[in-house]
Every structure is written in structure tokens, then in C-alpha cells.
Steps between C-alpha positions, in 0.01 A plus 500: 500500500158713520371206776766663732328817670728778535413602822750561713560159821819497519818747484830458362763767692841432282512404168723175605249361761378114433232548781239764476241629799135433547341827542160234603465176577538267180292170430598216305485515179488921458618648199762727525670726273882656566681764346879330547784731311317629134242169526216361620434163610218323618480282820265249648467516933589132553501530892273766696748797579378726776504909492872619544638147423709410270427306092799360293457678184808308330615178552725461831741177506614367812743668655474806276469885663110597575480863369334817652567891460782361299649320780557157623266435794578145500552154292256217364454207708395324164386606149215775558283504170317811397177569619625328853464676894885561574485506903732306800387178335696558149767768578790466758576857663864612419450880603706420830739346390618799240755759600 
């Protein structure tokens, strides 16, 4: 994987997360590399992802919990493929609806 650069666009805050955050904009086609629990996997931007947005580092079936800080901020709308902007269009809130 030495075509991956390993500086630092996105972050990862919880070990469990499937979505990671752009720390700058992202084009298509970007090579990134993420440290996810003990490994490192590479990813290819396959939707422009702007600064402080959020990329599917995992894959994300439909209906299945979008993870951040190790929480559930809300579920797929349909299957979310790595590399892909998670935003409104993709991800239905559920952070109201929790008590």
C-alpha cells in the first residue's frame, strides 16, 4: 500500500466508527490511508467529501447504525460503500428520537 500517502485527511475518534472526518476537502479518487483497530487499510474518495464532512470507511448496509465518537448518529438510507460522502442524502438522523 506505499501509493497511499500517510498524511493525515481524515480522523477516526472511536475505534468502532464506520465513518471517519475530513480534516480538508477530499477529491475523487484521493488515496487515503486509515489506522482502524491494529490495521491499516487503504481507501479510494469515490465522491468529493468536504472539510468536517463525513467518509464511510467500512461498508454501511441499509438500514444499519452510521457510527461516530462511538455512537449512533443515525442509520443508512441505502448501502454506503467506502470511500463514499456520508451526509443528509445517505444517512437518516435518529439522534432525536433516542432517550
Amino acid at each position: 500500500m506505499t501509493d497511499f500517502p500517510e498524511r493525515r485527511l481524515v480522523i477516526i475518534i472511536h475505534p468502532t466508527d464506520n465513518v471517519a472526518t475530513a480534516l480538508e476537502d477530499l477529491d475523487i479518487g484521493s488515496r487515503l490511508t486509515i489506522s482502524l483497530e491494529q490495521e491499516k487499510i487503504g481507501i479510494v474518495v469515490k465522491e468529493s467529501v468536504p472539510r468536517g464532512h463525513k467518509i464511510s470507511v467500512k461498508t454501511i448496509q441499509a438500514g444499519m447504525p452510521v457510527i461516530k465518537y462511538g455512537e449512533q448518529i443515525g442509520v443508512a438510507r441505502g448501502r454506503i460503500e467506502p470511500g463514499v460522502h456520508v451526509h443528509i442524502h445517505n444517512v437518516a438522523g435518529t439522534r432525536a428520537q433516542r432517550k
